[in-house]
N, C-alpha and C positions, 0 to 999 in steps of 0.2 A: 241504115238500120241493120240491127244482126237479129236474125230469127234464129227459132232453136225449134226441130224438129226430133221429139219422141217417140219412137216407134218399136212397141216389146210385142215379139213372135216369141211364139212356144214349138220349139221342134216336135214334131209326131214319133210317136215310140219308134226304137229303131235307126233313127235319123242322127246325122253326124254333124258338126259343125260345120266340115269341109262340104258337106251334101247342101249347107245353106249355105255356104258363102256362093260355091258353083251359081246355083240359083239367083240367088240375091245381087251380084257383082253387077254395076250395073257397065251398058256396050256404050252410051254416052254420056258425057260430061253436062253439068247443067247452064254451063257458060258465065258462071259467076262465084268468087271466090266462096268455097261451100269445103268444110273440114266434118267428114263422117268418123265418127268415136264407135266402134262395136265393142259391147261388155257383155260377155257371160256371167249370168246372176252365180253369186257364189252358193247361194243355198240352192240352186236349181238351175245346174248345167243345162238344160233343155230350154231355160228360159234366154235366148236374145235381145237386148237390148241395142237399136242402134241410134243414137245422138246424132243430126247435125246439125252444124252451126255453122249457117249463110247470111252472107255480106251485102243485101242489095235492097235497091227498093222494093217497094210491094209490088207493083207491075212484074219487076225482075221474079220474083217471088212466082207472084202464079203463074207464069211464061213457063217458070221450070217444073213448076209443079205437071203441067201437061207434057213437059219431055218426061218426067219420068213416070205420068200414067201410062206410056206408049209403050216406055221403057220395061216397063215392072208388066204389063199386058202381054208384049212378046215375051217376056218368059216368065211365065206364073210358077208362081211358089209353091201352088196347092199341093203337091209331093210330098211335100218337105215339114212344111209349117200347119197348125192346127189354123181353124179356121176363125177363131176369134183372136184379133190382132186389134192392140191398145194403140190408139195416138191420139199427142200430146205436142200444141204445137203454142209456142210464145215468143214472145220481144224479149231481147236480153237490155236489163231495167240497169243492171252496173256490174261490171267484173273489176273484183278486187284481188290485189297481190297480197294473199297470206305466206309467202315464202321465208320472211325475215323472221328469224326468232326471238323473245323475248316479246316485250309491250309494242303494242302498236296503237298509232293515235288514230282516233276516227276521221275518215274523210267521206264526202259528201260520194254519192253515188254519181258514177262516170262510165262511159263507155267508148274507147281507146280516146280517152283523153277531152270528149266532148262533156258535158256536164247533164245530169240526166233529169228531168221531173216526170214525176208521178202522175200529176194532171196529163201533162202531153202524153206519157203513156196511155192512162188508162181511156184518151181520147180516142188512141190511135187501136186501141186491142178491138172497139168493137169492127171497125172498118177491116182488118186484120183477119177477125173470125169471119165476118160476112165473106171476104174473097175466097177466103178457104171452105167455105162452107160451097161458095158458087163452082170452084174449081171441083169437091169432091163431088158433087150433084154430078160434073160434067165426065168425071172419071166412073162416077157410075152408069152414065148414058153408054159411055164408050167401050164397057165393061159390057153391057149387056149386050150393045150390037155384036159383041165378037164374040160371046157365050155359041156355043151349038144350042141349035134350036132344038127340042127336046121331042 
């Protein structure tokens, strides 16, 4: 399966790009082929956006999800980034090649070449959201044991 992982920061006044990548860059790998896309919104340099798009089962999925709550834990962004932070996470359903110019004929949605339905999708998104849902509970337990106690 390829999951697609959306995640839009808002840099804090003052704050550079270079100050968030610093930040953001993550010290390990998540073990599975995984391509992170960083876009700066064009109407709002301050806005980060970062894409990624990983290649594995859903086990693989939330295994790395906890490498990078540990990841993103030792070095928190709170510096850098405002504190309301968007995500946005799904099954990629078909990627199509619009490169050729001129008419193109319609083909049935595919994802590298396997054939894709909708039913089995939308079977698989609730199981999909419950893991992610289990893992962010877990990234907030882990979050809060490492808070300073106040």
């Amino acid at each position: 399966m390829k999951f697609v992982a959306i995640v839009t920061r808002t840099l804090k006044a003052g704050k550079t790009y270079d100050d968030y990548r610093q930040a953001w860059f993550h010290s390990r790998g998540f073990g599975v082929p995984t391509a992170m896309y960083t876009v700066i919104n064009a109407f709002n340099p301050r806005e980060i956006i970062s894409i990624g798009v990983i290649d594995c089962t859903l086990s693989e999925l939330t295994a790395g999800m906890e490498i990078e709550v540990e990841d993103r834990l030792g070095k928190p962004m709170d510096d850098v980034i405002e504190t309301t932070i968007v995500r946005t996470f799904g099954l990629v359903a078909a990627v199509d090649d619009f490169s050729a110019a001129g008419e193109l004929a319609y083909v049935p949605p595919s994802v590298d070449g396997v054939p894709q339905s909708f039913d089995e999708i939308a079977g698989m998104l609730e199981t999909v959201a419950s893991e992610l849902r289990a893992a962010s509970a877990r990234r907030d337990v882990l979050k809060a044991s490492l808070s300073p106690k106040g």
